[in-house]
ROLUM-310241 format. One record per residue (C-alpha): x, y, z. Coordinates in pm, whole numbers, always signed. Example, Ala and Ser with C-alpha at 12.3 -4.5 7.8 and 13.67 -1.06 7.14 Angstrom:
2
<xx = +1230 yy = -450 zz = +780> $
<xx = +1367 yy = -106 zz = +714> $
This chain:
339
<xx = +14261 yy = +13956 zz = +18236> $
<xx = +14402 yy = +13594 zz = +18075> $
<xx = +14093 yy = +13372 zz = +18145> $
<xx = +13752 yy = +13261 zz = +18131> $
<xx = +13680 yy = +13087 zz = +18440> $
<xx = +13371 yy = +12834 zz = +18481> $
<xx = +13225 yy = +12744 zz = +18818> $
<xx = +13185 yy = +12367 zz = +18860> $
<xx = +12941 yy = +12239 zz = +19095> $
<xx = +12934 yy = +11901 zz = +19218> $
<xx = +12724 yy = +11659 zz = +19303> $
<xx = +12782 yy = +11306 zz = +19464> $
<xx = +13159 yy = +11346 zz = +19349> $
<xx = +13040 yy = +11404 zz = +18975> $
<xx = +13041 yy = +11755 zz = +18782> $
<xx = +12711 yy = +11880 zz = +18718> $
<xx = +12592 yy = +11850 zz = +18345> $
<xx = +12537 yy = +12214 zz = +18340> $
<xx = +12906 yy = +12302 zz = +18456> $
<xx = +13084 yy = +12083 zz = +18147> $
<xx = +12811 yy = +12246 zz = +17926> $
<xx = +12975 yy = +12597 zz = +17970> $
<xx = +13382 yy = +12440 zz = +18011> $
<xx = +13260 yy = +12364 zz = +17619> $
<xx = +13107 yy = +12687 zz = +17550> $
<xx = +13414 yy = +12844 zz = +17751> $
<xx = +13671 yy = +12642 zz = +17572> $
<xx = +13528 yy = +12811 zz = +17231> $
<xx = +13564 yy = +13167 zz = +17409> $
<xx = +13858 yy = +13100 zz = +17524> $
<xx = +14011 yy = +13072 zz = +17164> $
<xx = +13829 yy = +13359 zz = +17091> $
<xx = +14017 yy = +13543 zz = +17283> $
<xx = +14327 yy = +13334 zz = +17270> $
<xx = +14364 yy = +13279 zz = +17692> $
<xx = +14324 yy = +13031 zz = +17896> $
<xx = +14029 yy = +12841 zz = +18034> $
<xx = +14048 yy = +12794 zz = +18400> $
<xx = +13804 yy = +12617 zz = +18655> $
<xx = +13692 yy = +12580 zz = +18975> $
<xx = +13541 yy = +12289 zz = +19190> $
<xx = +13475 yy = +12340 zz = +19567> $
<xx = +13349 yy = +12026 zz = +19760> $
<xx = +13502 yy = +11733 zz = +19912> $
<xx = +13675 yy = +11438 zz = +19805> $
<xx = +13760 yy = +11592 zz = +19512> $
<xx = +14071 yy = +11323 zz = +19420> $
<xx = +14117 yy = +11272 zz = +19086> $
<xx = +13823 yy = +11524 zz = +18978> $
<xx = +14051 yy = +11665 zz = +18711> $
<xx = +13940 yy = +11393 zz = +18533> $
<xx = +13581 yy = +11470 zz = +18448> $
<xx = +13715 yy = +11822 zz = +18404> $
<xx = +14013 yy = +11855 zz = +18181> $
<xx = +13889 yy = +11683 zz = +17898> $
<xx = +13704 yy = +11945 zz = +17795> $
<xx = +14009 yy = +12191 zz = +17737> $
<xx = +14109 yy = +12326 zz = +18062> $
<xx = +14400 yy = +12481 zz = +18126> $
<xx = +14400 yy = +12536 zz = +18482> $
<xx = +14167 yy = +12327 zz = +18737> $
<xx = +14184 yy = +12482 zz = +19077> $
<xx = +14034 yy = +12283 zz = +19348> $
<xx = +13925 yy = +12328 zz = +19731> $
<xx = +13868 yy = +12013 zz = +19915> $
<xx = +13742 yy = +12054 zz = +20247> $
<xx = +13473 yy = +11837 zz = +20405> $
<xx = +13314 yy = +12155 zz = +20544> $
<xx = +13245 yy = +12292 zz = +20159> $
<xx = +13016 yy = +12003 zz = +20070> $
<xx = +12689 yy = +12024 zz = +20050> $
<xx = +12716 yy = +12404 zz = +19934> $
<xx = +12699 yy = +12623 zz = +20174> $
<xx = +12699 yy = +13046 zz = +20068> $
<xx = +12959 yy = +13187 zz = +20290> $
<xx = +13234 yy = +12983 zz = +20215> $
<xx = +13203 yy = +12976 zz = +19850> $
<xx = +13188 yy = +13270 zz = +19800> $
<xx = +13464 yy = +13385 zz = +19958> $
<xx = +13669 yy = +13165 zz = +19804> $
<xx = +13526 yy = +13267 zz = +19424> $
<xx = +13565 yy = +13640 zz = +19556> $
<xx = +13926 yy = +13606 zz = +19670> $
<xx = +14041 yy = +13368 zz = +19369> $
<xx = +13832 yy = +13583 zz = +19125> $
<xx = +14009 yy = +13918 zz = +19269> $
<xx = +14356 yy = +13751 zz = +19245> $
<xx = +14317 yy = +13605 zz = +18907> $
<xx = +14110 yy = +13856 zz = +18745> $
<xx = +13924 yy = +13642 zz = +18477> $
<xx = +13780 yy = +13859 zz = +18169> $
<xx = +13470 yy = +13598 zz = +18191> $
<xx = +13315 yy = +13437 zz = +18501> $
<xx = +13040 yy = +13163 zz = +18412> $
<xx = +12818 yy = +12974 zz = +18601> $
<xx = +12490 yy = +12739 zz = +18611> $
<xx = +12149 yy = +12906 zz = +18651> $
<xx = +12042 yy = +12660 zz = +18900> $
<xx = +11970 yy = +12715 zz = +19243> $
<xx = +12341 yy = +12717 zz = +19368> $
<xx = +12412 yy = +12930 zz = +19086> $
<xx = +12132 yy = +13190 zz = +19137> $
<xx = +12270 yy = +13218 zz = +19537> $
<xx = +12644 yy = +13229 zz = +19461> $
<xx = +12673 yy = +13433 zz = +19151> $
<xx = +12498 yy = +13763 zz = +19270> $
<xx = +12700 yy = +13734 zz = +19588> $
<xx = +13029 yy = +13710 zz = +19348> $
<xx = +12951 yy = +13989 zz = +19129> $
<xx = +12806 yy = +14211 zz = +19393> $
<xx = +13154 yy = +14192 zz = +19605> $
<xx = +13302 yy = +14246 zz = +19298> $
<xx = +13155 yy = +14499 zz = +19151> $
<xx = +13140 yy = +14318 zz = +18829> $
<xx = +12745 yy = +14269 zz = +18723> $
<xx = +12565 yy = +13968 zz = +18629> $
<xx = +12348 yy = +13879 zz = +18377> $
<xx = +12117 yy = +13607 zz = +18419> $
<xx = +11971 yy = +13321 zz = +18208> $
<xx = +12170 yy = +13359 zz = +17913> $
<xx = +12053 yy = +13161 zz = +17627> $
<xx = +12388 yy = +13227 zz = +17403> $
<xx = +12749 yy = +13391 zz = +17423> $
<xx = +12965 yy = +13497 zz = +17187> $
<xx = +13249 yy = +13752 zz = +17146> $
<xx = +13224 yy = +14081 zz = +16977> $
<xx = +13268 yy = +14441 zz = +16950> $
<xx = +13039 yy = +14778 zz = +17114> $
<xx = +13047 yy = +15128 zz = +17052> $
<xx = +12965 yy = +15329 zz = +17338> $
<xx = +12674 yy = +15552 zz = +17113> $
<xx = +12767 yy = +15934 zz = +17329> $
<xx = +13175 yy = +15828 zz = +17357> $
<xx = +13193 yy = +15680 zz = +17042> $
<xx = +13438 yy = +15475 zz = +17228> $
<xx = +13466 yy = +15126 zz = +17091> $
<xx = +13551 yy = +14783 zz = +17285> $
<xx = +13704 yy = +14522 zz = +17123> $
<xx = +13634 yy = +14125 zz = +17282> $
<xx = +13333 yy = +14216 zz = +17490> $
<xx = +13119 yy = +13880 zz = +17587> $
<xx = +12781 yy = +13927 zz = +17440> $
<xx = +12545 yy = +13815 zz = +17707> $
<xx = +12216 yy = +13738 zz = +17539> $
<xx = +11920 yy = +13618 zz = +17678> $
<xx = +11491 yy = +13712 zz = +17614> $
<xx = +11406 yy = +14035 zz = +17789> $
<xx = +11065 yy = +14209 zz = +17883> $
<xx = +10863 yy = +13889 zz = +17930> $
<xx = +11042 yy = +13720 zz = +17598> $
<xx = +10903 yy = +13969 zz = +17350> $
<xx = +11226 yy = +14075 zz = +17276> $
<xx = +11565 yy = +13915 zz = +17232> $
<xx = +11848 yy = +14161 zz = +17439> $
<xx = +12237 yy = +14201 zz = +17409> $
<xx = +12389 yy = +14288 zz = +17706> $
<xx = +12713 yy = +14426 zz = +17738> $
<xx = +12972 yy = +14506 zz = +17998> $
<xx = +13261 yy = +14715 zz = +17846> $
<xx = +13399 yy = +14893 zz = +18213> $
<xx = +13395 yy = +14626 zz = +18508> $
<xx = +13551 yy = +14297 zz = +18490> $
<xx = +13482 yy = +13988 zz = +18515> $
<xx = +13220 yy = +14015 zz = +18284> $
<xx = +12961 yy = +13750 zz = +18474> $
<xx = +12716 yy = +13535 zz = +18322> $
<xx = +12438 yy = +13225 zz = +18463> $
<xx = +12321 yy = +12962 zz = +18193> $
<xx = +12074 yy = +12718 zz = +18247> $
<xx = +12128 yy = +12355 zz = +18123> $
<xx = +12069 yy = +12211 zz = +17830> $
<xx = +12136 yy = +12560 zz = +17641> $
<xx = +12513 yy = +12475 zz = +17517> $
<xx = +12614 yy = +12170 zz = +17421> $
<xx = +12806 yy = +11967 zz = +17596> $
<xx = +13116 yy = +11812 zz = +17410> $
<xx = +13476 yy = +11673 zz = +17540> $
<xx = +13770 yy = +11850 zz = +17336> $
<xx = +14022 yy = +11538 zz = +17398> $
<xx = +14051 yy = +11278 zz = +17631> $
<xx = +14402 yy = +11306 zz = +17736> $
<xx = +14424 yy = +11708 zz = +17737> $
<xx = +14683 yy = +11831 zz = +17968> $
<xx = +14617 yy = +12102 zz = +18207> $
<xx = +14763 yy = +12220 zz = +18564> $
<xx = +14571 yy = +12130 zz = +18870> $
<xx = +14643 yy = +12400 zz = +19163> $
<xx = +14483 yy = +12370 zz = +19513> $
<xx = +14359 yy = +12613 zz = +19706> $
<xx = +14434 yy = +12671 zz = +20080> $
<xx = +14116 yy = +12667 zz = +20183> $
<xx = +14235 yy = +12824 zz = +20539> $
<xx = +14394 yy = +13143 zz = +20378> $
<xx = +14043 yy = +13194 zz = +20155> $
<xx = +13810 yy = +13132 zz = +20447> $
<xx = +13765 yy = +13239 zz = +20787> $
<xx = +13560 yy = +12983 zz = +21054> $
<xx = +13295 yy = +13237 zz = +21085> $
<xx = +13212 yy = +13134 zz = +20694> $
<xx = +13133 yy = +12785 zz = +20862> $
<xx = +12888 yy = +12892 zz = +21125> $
<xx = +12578 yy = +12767 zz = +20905> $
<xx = +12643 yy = +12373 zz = +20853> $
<xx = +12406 yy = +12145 zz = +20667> $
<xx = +12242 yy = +11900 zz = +20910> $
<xx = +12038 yy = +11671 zz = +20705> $
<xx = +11929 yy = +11672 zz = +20270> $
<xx = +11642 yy = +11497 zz = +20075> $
<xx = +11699 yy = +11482 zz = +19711> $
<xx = +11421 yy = +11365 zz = +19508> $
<xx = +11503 yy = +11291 zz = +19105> $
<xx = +11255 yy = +11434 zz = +18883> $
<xx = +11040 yy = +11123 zz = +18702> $
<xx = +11027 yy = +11333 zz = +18382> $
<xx = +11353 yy = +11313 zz = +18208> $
<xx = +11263 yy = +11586 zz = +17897> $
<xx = +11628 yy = +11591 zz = +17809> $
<xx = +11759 yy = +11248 zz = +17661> $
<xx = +11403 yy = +11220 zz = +17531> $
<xx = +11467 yy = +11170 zz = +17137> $
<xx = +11103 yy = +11307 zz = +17057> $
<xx = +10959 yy = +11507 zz = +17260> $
<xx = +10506 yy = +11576 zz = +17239> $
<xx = +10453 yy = +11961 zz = +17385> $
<xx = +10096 yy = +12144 zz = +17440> $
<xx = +10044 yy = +12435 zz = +17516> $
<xx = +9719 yy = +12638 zz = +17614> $
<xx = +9545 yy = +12572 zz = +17283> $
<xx = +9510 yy = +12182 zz = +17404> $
<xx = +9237 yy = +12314 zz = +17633> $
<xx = +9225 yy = +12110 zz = +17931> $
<xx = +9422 yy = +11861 zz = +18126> $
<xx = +9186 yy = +11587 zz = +17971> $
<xx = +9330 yy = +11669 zz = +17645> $
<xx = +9665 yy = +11626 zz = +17722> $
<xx = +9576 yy = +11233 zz = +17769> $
<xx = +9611 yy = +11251 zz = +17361> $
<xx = +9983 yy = +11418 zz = +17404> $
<xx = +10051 yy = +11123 zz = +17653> $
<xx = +9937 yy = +10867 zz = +17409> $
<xx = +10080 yy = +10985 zz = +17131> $
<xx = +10416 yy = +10975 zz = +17336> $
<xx = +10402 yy = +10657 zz = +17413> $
<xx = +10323 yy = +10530 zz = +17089> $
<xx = +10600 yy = +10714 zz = +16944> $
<xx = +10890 yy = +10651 zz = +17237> $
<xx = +10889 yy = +10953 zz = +17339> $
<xx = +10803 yy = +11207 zz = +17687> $
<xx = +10514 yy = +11462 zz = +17711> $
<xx = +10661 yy = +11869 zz = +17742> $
<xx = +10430 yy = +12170 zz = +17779> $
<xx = +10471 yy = +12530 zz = +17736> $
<xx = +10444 yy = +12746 zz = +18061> $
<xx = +10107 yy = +12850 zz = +17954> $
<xx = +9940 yy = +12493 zz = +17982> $
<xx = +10157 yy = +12430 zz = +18306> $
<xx = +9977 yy = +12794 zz = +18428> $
<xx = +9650 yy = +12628 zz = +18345> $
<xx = +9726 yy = +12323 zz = +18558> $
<xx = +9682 yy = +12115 zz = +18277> $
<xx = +9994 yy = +11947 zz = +18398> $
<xx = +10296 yy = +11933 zz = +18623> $
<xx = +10587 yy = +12217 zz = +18620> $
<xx = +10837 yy = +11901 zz = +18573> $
<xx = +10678 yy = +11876 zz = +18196> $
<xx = +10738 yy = +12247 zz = +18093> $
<xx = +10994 yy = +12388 zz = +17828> $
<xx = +11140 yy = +12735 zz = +17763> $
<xx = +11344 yy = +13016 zz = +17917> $
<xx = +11165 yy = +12882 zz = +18313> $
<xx = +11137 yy = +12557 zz = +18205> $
<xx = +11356 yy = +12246 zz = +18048> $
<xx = +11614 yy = +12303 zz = +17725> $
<xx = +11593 yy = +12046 zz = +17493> $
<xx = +11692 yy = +11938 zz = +17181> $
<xx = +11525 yy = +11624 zz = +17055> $
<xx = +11557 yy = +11470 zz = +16792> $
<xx = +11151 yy = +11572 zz = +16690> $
<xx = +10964 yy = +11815 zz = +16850> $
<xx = +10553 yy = +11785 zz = +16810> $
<xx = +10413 yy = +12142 zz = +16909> $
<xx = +10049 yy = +12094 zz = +17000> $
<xx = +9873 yy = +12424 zz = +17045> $
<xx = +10166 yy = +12586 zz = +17127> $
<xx = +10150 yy = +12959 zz = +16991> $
<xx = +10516 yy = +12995 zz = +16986> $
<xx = +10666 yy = +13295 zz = +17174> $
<xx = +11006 yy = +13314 zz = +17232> $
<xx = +10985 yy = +13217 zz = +17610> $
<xx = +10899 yy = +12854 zz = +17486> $
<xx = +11075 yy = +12870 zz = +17163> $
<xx = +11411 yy = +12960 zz = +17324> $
<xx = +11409 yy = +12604 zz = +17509> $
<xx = +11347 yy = +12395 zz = +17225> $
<xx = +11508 yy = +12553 zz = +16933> $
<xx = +11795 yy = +12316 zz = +16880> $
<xx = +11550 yy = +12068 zz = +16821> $
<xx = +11619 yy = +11876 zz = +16491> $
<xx = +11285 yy = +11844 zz = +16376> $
<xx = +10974 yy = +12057 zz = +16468> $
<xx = +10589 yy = +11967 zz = +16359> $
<xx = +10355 yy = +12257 zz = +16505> $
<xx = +9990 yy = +12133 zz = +16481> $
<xx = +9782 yy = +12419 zz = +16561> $
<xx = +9414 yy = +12558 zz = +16435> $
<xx = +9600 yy = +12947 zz = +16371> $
<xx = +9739 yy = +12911 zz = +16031> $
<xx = +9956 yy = +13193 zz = +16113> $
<xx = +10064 yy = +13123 zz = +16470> $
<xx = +10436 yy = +13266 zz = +16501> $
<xx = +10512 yy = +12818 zz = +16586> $
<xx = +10450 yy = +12773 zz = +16194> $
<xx = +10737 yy = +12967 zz = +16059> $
<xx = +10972 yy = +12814 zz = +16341> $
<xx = +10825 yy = +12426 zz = +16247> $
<xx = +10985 yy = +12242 zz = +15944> $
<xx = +10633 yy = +12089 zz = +15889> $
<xx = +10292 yy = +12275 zz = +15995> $
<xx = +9975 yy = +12089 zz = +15998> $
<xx = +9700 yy = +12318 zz = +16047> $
<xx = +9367 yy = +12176 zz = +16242> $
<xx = +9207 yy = +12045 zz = +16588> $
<xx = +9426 yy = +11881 zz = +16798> $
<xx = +9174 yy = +11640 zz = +16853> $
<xx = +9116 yy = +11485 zz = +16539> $
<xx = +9470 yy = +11511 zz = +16449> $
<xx = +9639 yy = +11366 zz = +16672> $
<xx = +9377 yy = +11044 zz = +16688> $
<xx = +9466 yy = +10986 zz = +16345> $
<xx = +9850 yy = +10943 zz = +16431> $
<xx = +9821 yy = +10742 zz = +16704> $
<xx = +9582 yy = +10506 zz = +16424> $
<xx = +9876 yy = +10558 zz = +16165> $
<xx = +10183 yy = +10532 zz = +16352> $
<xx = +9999 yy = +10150 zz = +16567> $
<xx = +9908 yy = +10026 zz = +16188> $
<xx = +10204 yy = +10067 zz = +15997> $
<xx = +10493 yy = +10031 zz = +16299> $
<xx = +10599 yy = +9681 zz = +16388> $
């Protein structure tokens, strides 16, 4: 038990943004708990991968290249997470909450015995006391995410079975190198001793990947509505605003519900993480399933006709009133006095 290991997926021969998101958050664990930070990448043409991957302070890279692992497949992965995982025996096992993630980690933990806990929003280290054993456990990962439809924020622990297993979805941690010339060991994996040929009985024909238009992360400002803008005409203002200000047009899952707009738009725990650089909240009531997605934001205005909407004590600046006449008046301001 001398690791955290991340899962790396890969994409066009380039780490996902959501795997070096958690080799940063793992690197921090890792100190924690003073061990090593390994990874994992499975694909093909994986040469010179390491370095996209070291940088950010692993130890140990471990890499299968085999031009029957890419695109992703289930069988063969996770087989070779199952066998590594059982041989290694990481104390932490993290991984993306994206689609590949949400197929491959179950799998892992189930043949593992091990547990998962899904769409975590933070992790740290820290201690539990069993409350009938009084037993305590020192170094446990603290797997927290929003529980019972976000009306409560839960702590899940997992003193017993190891590795303790955890999906994040991107944008959540930030992503940071640790040094550009770090030095870790990159060991391959025999792909033939960790996989039989019945693993390779499914095979990828033919993909379509379509990018998303709406780009909510690099946005530096950010306009959101949420129910309270009342109709999908209404959310012509949001776009206007935007794109007087620079900025992209979010929504809270309760407007995208509404079909006031597309599910590409939305932020919170089912939705896009962000962290602009200003967040405009337009009647946006502010529970935590919307709230967890942009809190990192660095600046929040919440313009909302509740004076006590649970947004307001989350916003740095609150202007209370109808989004209609509000928001009209900025776009005026901001066209007469920018240049």
């Amino acid at each position: 038990m001398n690791s955290v290991f991340v899962y790396c997926e890969i994409e066009e021969g380039l780490v996902a943004d959501v795997s070096l998101e958690l080799l940063t958050k793992g690197r921090t664990l890792a100190n924690t708990l003073n061990v090593k930070l390994e990874a994992v990448v499975v694909g093909c043409g994986l040469d010179g991968i390491e370095k996209q991957v070291l940088p950010y302070g692993v130890d140990v890279l471990w890499v299968a290249d085999d031009k029957r692992l890419y695109p992703y497949t289930t069988n063969p992965h996770t087989h070779i997470l199952v066998k590594l995982f059982g041989e290694e025996k990481p104390q932490i096992a993290l991984m993306g909450a994206t689609s590949i993630g949400r197929d491959l980690g179950p799998r892992v933990s189930s043949a593992l015995h091990s547990g998962l806990t899904a769409d975590c929003t933070s992790l740290e280290i820290g201690t539990y006391q069993d409350a009938k054993t009084q037993k305590v456990y020192d170094n446990l990962l603290y797997q927290i995410r929003p529980a019972f439809g976000g009306n409560i924020v839960a702590t899940i622990v997992n003193p017993d079975c190891r590795p303790q297993m955890a999906t994040v979805r991107e944008g959540v941690m930030k992503k940071e190198i640790l040094d550009a010339n770090y030095k870790g060991d990159v060991k391959k994996i025999d792909v033939a001793k960790y996989t039989d040929d019945v693993d390779f009985v499914v095979k990828v024909i033919e993909r379509h990947l379509e990018k998303s238009k709406v780009n909510l992360k690099v946005a530096p400002i950010i306009v959101s509505g949420g129910y309270g803008v009342g109709s999908k005409d209404n959310f012509k203002l949001l776009h206007e605003l935007a794109a007087v200000l620079g900025g992209e047009v979010g929504a809270s899952r309760a407007a995208v519900d509404a079909g006031f707009t597309d599910h590409e738009r939305q932020v919170g725990q089912t939705g896009t993480t962000v962290r602009p650089k200003i967040y405009i909240a337009c009647g946006i009531s502010g529970q935590i399933q919307h709230t967890a997605g942009m809190e990192e934001s660095s600046l929040v205005i919440a313009i909302n006709t509740d004076a006590n909407a649970p947004i307001n004590k989350f916003a740095d600046y609150v202007i209370t009133g109808d989004l209609n006449t509000v928001i009209p008046k900025m776009i005026q301001y901001y066209k007469k006095n920018s240049k």
